[in-house]
C-alpha positions as CSV (number, residue, x, y, z in Angstrom):
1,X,0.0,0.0,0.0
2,X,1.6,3.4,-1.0
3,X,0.8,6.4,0.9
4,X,0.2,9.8,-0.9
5,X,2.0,12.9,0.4
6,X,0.0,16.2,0.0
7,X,1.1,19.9,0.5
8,X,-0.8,23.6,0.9
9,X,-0.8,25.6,-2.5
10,X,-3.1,28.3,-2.5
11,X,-5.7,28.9,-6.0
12,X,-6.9,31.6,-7.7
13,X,-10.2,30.6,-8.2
14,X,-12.0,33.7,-10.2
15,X,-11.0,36.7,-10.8
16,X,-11.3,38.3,-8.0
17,X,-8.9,39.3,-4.9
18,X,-11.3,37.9,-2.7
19,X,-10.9,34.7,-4.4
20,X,-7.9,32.6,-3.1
21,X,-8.2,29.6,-1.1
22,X,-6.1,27.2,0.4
23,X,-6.4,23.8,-0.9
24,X,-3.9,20.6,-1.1
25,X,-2.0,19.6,-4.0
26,X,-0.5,15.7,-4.3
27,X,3.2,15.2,-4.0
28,X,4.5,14.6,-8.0
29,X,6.7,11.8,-8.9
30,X,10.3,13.1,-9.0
31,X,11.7,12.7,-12.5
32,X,15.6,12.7,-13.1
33,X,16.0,16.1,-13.9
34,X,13.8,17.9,-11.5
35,X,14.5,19.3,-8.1
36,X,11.7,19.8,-5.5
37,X,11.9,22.9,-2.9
38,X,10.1,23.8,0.2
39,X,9.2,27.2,-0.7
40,X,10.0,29.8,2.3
41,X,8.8,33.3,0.9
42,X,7.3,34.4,-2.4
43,X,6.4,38.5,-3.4
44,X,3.9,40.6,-4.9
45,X,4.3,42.1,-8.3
46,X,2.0,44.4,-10.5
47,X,0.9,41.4,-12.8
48,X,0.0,39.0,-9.9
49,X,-2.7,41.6,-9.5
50,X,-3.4,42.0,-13.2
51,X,-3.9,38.3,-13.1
52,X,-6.2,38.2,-10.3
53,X,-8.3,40.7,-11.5
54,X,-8.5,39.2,-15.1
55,X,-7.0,42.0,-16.6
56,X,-3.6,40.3,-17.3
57,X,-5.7,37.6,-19.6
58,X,-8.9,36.8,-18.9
59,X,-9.0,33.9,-20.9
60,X,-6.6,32.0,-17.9
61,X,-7.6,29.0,-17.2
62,X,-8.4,29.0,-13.5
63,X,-7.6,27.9,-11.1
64,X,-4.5,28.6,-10.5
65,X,-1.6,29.0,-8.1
66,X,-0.6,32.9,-8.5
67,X,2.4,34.8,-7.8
68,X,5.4,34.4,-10.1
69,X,8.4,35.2,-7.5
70,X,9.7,32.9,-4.5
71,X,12.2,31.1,-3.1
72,X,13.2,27.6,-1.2
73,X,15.0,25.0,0.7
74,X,16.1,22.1,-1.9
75,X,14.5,19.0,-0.3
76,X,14.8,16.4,-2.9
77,X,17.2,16.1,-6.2
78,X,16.1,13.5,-9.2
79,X,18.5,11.0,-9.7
80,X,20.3,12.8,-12.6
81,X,20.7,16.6,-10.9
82,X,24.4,17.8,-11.1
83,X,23.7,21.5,-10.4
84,X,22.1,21.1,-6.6
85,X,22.3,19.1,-3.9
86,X,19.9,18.9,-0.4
87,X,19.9,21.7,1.3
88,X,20.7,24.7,-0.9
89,X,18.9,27.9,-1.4
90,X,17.3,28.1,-4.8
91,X,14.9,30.4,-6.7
92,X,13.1,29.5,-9.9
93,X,13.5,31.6,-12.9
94,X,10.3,34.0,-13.9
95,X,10.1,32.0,-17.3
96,X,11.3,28.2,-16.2
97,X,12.2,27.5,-20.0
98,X,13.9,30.7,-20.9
99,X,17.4,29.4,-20.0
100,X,19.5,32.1,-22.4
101,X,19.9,34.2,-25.4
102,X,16.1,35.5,-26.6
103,X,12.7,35.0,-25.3
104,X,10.8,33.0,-27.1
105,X,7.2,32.7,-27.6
106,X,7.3,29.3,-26.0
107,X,9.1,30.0,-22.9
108,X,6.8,32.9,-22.4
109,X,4.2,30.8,-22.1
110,X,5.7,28.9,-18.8
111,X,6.0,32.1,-17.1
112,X,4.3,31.3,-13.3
113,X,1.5,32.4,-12.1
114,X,0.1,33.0,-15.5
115,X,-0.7,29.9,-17.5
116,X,1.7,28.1,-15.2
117,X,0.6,27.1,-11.6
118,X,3.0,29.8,-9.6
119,X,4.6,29.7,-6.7
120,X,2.6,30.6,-3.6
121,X,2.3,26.8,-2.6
122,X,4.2,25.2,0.4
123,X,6.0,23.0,-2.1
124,X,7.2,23.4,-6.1
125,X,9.2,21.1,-8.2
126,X,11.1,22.6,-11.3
127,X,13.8,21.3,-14.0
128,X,17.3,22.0,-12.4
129,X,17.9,23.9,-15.3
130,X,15.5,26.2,-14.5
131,X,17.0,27.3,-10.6
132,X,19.5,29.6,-9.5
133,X,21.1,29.1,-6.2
134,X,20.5,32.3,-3.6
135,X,23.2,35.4,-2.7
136,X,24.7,34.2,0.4
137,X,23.9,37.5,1.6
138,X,19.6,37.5,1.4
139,X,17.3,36.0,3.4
140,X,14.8,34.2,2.0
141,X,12.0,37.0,2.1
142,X,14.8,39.2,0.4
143,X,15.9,36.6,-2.1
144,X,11.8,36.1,-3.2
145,X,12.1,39.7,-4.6
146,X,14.4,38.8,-7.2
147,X,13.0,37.1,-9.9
148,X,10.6,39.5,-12.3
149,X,11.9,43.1,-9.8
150,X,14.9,42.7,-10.3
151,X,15.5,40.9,-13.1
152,X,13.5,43.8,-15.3
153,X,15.7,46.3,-14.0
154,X,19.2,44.4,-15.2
155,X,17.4,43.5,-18.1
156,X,16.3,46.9,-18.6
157,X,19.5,49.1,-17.6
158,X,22.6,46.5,-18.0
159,X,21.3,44.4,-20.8
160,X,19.2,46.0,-23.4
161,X,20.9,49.7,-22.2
162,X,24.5,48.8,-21.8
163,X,24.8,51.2,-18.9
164,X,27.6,53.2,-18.4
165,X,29.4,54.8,-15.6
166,X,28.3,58.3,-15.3
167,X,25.1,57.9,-17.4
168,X,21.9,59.1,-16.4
169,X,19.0,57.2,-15.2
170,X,15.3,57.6,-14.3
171,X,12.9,55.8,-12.4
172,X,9.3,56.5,-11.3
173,X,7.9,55.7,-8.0
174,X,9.0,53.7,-5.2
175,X,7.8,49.8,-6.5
176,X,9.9,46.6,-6.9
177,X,11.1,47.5,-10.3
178,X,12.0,51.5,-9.6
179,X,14.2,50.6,-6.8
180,X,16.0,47.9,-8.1
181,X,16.9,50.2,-11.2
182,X,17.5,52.8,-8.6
183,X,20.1,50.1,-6.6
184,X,21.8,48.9,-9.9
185,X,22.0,52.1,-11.7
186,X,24.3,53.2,-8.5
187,X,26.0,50.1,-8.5
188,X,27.3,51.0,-11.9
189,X,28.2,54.2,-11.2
190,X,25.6,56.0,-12.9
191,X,23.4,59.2,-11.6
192,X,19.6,58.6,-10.4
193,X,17.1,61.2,-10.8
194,X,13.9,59.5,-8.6
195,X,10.2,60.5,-8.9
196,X,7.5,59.7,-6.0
197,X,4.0,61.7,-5.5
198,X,5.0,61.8,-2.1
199,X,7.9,63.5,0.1
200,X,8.5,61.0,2.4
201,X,9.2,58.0,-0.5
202,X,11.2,60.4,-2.1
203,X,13.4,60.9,1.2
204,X,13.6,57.2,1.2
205,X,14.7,56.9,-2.3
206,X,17.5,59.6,-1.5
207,X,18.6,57.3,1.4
208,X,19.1,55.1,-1.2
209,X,21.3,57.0,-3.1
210,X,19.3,58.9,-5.3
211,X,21.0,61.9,-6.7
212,X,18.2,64.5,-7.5
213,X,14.3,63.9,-6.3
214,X,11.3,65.3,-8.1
215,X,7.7,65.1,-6.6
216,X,5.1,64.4,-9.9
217,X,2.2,65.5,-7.5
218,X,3.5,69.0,-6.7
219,X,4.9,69.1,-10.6
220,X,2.9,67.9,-13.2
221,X,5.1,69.2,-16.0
222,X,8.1,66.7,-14.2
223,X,10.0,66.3,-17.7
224,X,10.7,70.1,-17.7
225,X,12.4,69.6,-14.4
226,X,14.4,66.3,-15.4
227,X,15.7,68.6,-18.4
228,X,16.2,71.4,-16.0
229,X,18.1,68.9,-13.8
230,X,20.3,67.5,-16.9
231,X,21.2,71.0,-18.3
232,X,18.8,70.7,-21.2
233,X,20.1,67.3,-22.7
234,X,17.6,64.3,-21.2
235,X,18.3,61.5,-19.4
236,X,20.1,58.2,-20.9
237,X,17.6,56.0,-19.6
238,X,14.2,56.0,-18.5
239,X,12.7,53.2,-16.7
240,X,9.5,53.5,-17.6
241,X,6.5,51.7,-15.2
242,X,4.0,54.7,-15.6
243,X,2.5,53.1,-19.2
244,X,0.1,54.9,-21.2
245,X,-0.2,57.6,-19.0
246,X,3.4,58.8,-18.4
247,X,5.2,57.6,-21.6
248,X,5.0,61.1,-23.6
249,X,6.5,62.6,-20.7
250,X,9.2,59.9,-20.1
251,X,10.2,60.7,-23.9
252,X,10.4,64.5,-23.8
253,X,12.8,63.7,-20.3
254,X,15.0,61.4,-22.4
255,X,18.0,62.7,-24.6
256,X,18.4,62.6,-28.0
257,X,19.2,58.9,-28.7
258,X,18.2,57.8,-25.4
259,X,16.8,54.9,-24.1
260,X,13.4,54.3,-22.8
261,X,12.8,51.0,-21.3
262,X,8.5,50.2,-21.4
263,X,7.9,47.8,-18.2
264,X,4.7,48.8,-16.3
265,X,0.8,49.7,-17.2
266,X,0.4,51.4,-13.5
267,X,-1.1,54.4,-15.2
268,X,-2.9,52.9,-18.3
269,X,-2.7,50.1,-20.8
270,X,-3.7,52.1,-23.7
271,X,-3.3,55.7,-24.8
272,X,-1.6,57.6,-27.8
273,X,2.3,58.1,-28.5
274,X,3.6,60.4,-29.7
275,X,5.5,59.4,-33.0
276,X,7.2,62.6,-33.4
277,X,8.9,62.8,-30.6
278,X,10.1,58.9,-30.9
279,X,11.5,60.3,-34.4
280,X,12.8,63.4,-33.9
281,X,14.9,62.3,-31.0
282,X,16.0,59.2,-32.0
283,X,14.8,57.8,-29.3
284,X,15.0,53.5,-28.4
285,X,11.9,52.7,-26.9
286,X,11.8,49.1,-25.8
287,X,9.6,46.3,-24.0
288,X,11.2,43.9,-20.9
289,X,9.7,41.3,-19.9
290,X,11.8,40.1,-17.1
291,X,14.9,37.8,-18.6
292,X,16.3,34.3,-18.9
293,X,18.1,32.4,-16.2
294,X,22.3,33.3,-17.6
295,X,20.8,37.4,-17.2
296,X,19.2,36.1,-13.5
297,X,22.7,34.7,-12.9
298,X,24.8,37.4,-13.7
299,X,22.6,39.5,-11.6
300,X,23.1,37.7,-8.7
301,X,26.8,38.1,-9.2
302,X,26.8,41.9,-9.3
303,X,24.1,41.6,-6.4
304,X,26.2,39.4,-4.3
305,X,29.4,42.0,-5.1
306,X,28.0,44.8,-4.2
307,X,26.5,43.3,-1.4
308,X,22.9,44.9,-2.6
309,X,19.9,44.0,0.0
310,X,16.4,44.1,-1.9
311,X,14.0,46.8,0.0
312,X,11.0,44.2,1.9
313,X,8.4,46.8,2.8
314,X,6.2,44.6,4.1
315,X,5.8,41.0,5.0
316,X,2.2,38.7,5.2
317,X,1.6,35.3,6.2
318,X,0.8,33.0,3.0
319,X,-2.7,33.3,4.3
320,X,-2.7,36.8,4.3
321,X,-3.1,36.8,0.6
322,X,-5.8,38.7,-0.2
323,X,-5.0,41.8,2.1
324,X,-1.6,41.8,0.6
325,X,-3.0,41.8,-3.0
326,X,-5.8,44.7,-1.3
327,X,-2.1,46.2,0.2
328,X,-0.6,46.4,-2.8
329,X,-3.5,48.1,-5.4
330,X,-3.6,50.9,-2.5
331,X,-0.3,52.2,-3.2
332,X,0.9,52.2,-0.3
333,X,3.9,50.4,-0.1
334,X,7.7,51.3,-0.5
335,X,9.2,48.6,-1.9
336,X,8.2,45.1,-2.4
337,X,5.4,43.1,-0.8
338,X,6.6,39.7,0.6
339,X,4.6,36.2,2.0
340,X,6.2,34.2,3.8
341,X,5.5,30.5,4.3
């Protein structure tokens, strides 16, 4: 007689943020490849509450396990694993099959917490391939943050934008993704001018090492004063999380040939552009969606140099789910949003 060995995942089951229950999941059959983790903390993004409210796709099949970002305790390796062992702190890649080079439409369709059960369960089982072991540095909670925040930002500033030393860069707000960028654009030795709608975020954010602070709120024409702030020329980057809303602005704050990085829809999905500015500035205006597992590994080298510690605003039991998804659409955190398990 075989015994069956069940864990706690937690399901989406409408679109709703009322809607998540606990429920139990049977233990899978380890195959030679795979490594199962005892998940310790997971975080909030933007798209985890797209997805609940069926704004993200609302074709998803449901239910499903949400949240996209977490991290473990290896508990169990398959028989051919050569990259992990029992015992070592892991995190699985946003996109489980984007291992290198350029996303493709297939592994964009095993991003978690999308069509792919996510990670807010007490147990998850992945490919080896698909893991990256933990800065020795972070905490689980802190490590949990890494995976789409993080990642976006590298993506964003060191891959696609080739930072340089003593380049420019600027971010909106005071989310996962704007303070990463923040973090990694000092890092590398480049210049940070930080937006936030409110004062104290934006003393925060100068704690944090940003060079010149700009309240939206109090300044709605906030591209005259990044120009101001740049002598007239622009910024070299803009990380961009505003969407429809903000992206005329973010252009007119860039520099000719500068680089706008599109990663959020907090202000809009849909709106006009501007062609003539994209034109007559010779702008680069281009999508991230997060990155493969080689970017997530070089990250986590830089991270683990510079001895980087994500910023945890605030930290929910698993079972808190629902306040933490109600936490997050209010705006008020600084930071990211953690669960832990």
């Amino acid at each position: 007689m075989t015994t069956t060995t069940t864990y706690k995942a937690w399901e989406l089951k409408s679109f709703s943020l009322q809607d998540v229950a606990a429920t139990a999941r049977e233990e899978s059959r380890l195959e030679p490849h795979q490594v199962r983790i005892a998940v310790k903390a997971v975080s909030l993004n933007f798209r985890d509450l797209l997805v609940a409210r069926g704004h993200y796709n609302p074709k998803l099949p449901l239910p499903v396990v949400p949240l996209s970002d977490g991290a473990g305790e290896v508990v169990a390796v398959g028989d051919l694993v050569s990259k992990f062992k029992k015992g070592d702190r892991v995190m699985p890649n946003f996109m489980p099959d984007w291992i290198a080079g350029e996303v493709s439409p297939d592994a964009a369709k095993t991003a978690l917490g999308g069509f792919v059960d996510g990670m807010l369960r007490e147990q998850a089982t992945f490919n080896e391939s698909a893991l990256v072991h933990i800065p020795p540095h972070l905490s689980y909670e802190e490590a949990a943050t890494l995976p789409c925040a993080a990642l976006t930002a590298w993506s964003a500033l060191m891959v696609n934008g080739a930072l340089k030393p003593g380049e420019t860069v600027l971010t909106m707000g005071s989310g996962g993704v704007s303070i990463f960028a923040l973090q990694l654009a000092k890092a590398a030795g480049a210049r940070v001018i930080a937006t936030s709608g409110a004062n104290e975020k934006l003393k925060r954010l100068k704690e944090l090492g940003a060079d010149t602070l700009i309240n939206y709120k109090e300044h709605p024409n906030w591209d005259e004063l990044v120009l101001e702030a740049t002598g007239g020329s622009g910024v070299d980057h803009v990380v961009e999380v505003g969407g429809a809303g903000t992206l005329e602005r973010s252009m007119k704050a860039a520099r000719m040939n500068g680089h706008v990085s599109v990663i959020g829809v907090l202000d809009g999905i849909s709106g006009s552009l501007n062609a003539i500015a994209l034109i007559m500035k010779s702008l680069r205006l281009q999508g991230v969606f997060v990155g493969s597992r080689s970017r997530f590994e070089d990250m986590n080298k830089a991270i683990s140099l510079h001895g980087i510690k994500p910023v945890v605003g605030k930290v929910f039991a698993a079972d808190e789910i629902t306040e933490a998804l109600s936490y997050m659409a209010s705006g008020q955190h600084f930071g990211k949003i953690v669960l832990k398990l």
